[in-house]
KEKE-3310 file (N, C-alpha, C; in steps of 0.2 Angstrom, whole numbers, plus 5000, padded with zeros to 4 digits):
npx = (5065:5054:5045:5027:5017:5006:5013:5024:5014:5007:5021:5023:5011:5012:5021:5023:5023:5016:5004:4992:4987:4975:4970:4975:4984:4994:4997:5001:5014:5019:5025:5032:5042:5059:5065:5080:5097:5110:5125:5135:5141:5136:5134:5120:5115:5121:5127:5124:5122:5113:5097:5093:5084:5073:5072:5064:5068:5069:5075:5087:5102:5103:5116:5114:5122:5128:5139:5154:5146:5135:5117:5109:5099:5093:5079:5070:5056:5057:5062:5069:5073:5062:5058:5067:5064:5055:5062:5075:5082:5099:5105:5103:5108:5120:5118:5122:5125:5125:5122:5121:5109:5092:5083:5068:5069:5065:5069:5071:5069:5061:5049:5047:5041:5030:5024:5022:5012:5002:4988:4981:4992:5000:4994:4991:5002:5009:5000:5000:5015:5014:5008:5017:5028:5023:5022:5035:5036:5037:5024)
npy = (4995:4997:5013:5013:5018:5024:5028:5036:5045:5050:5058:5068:5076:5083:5089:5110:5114:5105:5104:5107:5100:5088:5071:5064:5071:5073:5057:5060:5067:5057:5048:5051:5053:5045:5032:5032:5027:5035:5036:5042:5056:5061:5074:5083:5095:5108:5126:5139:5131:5129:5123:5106:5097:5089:5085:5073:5069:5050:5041:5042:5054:5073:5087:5102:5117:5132:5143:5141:5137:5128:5126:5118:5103:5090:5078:5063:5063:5078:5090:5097:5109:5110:5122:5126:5118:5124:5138:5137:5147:5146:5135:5141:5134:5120:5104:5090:5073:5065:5051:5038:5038:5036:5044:5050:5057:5070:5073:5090:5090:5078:5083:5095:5089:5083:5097:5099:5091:5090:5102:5102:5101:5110:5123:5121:5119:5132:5142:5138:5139:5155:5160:5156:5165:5176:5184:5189:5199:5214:5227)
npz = (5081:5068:5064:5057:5046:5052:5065:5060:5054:5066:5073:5064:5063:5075:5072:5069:5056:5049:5054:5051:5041:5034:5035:5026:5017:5029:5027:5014:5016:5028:5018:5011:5019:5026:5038:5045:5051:5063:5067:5083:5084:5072:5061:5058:5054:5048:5055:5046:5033:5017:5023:5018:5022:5035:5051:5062:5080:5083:5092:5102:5107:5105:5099:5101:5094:5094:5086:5097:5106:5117:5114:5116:5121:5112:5111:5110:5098:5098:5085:5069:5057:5049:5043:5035:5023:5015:5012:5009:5018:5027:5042:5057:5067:5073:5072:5081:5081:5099:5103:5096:5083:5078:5065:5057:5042:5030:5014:5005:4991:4988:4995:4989:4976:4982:4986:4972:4967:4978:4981:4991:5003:4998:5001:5014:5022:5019:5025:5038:5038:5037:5048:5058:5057:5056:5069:5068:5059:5055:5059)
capx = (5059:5054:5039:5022:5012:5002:5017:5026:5009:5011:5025:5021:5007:5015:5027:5017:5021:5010:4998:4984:4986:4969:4972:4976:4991:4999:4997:5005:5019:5023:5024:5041:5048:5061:5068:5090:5101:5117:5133:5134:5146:5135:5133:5114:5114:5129:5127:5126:5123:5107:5096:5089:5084:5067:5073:5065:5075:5065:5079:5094:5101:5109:5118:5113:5126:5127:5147:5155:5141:5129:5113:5101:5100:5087:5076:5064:5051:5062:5063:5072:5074:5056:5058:5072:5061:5052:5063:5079:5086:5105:5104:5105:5112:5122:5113:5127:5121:5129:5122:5118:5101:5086:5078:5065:5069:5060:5071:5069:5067:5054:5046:5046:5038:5023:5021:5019:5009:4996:4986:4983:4999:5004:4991:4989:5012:5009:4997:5005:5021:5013:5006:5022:5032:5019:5025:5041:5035:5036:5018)
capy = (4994:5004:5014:5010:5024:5028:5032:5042:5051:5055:5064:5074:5079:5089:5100:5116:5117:5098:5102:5110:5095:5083:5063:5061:5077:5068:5051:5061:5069:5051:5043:5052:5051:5038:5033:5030:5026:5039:5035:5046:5061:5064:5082:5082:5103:5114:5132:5141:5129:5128:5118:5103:5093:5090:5081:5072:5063:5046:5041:5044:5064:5077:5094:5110:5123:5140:5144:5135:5137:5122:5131:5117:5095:5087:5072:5058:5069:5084:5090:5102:5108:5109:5130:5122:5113:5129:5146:5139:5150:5144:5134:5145:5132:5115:5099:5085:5067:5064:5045:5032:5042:5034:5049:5053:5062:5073:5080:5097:5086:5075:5088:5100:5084:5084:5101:5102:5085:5091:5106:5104:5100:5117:5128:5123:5123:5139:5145:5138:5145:5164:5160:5154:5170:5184:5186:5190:5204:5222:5230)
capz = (5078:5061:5062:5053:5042:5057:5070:5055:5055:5074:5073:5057:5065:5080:5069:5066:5049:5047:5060:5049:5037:5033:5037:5020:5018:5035:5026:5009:5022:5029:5011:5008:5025:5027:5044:5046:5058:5062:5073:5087:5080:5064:5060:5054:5052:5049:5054:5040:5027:5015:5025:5013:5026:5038:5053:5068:5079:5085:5096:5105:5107:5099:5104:5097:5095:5089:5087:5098:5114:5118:5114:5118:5120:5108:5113:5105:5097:5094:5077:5066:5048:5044:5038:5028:5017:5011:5013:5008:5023:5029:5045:5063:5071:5069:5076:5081:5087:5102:5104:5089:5084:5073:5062:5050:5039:5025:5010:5002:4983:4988:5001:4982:4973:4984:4984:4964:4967:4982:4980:4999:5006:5000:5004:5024:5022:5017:5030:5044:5041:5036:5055:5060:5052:5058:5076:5065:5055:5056:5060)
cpx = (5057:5046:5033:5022:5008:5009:5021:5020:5008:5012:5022:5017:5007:5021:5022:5017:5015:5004:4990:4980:4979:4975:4978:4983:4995:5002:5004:5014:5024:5025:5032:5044:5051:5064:5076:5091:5107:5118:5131:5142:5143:5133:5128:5114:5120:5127:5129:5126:5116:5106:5092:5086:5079:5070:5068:5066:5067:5068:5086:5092:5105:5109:5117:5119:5126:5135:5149:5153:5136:5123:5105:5102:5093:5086:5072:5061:5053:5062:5066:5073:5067:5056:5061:5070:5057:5054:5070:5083:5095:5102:5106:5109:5116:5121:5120:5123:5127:5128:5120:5111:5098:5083:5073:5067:5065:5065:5068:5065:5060:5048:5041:5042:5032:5022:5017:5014:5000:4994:4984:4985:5001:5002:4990:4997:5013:5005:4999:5012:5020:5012:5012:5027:5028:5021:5032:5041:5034:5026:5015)
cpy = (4999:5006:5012:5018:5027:5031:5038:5047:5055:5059:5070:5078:5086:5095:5103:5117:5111:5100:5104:5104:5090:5075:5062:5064:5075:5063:5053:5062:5062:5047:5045:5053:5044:5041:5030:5031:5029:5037:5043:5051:5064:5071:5083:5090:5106:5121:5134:5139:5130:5124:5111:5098:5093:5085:5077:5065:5058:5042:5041:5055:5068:5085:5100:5116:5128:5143:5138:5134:5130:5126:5126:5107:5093:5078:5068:5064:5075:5085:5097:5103:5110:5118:5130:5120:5117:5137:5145:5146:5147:5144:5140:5143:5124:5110:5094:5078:5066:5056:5044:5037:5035:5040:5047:5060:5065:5077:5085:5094:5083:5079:5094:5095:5086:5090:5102:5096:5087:5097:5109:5105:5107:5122:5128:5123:5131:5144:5141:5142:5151:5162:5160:5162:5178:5188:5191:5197:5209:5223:5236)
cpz = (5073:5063:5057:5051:5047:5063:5068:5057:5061:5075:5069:5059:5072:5078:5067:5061:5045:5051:5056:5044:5037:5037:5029:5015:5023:5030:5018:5011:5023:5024:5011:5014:5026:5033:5043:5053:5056:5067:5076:5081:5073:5066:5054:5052:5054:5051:5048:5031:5025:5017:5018:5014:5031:5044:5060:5072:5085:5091:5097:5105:5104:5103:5097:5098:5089:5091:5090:5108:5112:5120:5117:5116:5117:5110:5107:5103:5093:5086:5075:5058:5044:5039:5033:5023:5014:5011:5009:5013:5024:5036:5050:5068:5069:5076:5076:5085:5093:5107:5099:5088:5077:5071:5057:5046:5029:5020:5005:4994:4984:4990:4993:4979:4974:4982:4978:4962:4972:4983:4988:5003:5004:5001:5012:5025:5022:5022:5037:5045:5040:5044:5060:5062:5054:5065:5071:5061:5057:5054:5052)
residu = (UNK:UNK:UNK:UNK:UNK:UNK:UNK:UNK:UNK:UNK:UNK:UNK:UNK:UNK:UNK:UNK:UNK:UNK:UNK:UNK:UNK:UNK:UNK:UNK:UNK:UNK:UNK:UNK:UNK:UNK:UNK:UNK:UNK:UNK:UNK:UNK:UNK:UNK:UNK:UNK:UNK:UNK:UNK:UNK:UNK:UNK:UNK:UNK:UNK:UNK:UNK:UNK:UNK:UNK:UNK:UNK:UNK:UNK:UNK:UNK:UNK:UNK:UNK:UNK:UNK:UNK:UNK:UNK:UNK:UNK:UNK:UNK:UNK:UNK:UNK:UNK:UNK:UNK:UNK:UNK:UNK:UNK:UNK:UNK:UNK:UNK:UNK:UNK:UNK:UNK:UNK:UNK:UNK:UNK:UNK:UNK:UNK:UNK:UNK:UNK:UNK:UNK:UNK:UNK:UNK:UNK:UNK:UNK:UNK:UNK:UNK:UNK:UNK:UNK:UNK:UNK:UNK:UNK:UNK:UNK:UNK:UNK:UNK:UNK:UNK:UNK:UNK:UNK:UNK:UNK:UNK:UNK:UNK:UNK:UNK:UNK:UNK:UNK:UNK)
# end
């Protein structure tokens, strides 16, 4: 069963980089989220690659590894990729499904679109992640 515009908004709403968002910056948010279905074995994050990719997985599971250690199992809900879509970093870790998964997913192009489209969406992105990012920072 495919999500509506309100169950997208849901999710979106519980990653911290969304969470500052009005109704109507969610609503912007879920406009360009499409959902897909991946076969179990897909390799949704590669260690080390530029991430370009906002993921959260809506169902089945996926293994988290860092080398070749199992660093952590990802459920419904779960999400990854969202600092990817505005730091251009290189992934930390590499995400694998390890049942058929359903995601949403958010890419880096469209994610940039909005941005230069919503004057909103990028000011509470941008105060979220200064938020996010300050624990991180030298004193």
């Amino acid at each position: 069963m495919r999500l509506g515009k309100d169950g997208k908004i849901v999710l979106i709403k519980k990653v911290p980089l969304f969470s500052k968002l009005s109704k109507k910056g969610l609503e912007e948010v879920a406009h360009i989220a499409d959902e897909l279905d991946l076969p179990k074995g897909k390799v949704m994050a590669e260690e080390g690659d530029r991430g370009r990719e906002f993921f959260v997985l809506l169902e089945g599971e996926a293994d988290v590894t860092k080398g070749d250690r199992s660093i952590n199992t990802m459920h419904e809900g779960d999400f990854f990729g969202e600092i990817a879509l505005v730091t251009k970093m290189p992934r930390t870790a590499t995400v694998t499904a390890t049942t058929d998964v359903r995601v949403l997913v958010i890419t880096e192009r469209d994610f940039g679109s909005l941005l230069k489209h919503s004057e909103e969406v990028g000011l509470s992105v941008a105060e979220a992640l200064a938020e996010r990012m300050a624990p991180q920072l030298p004193v």
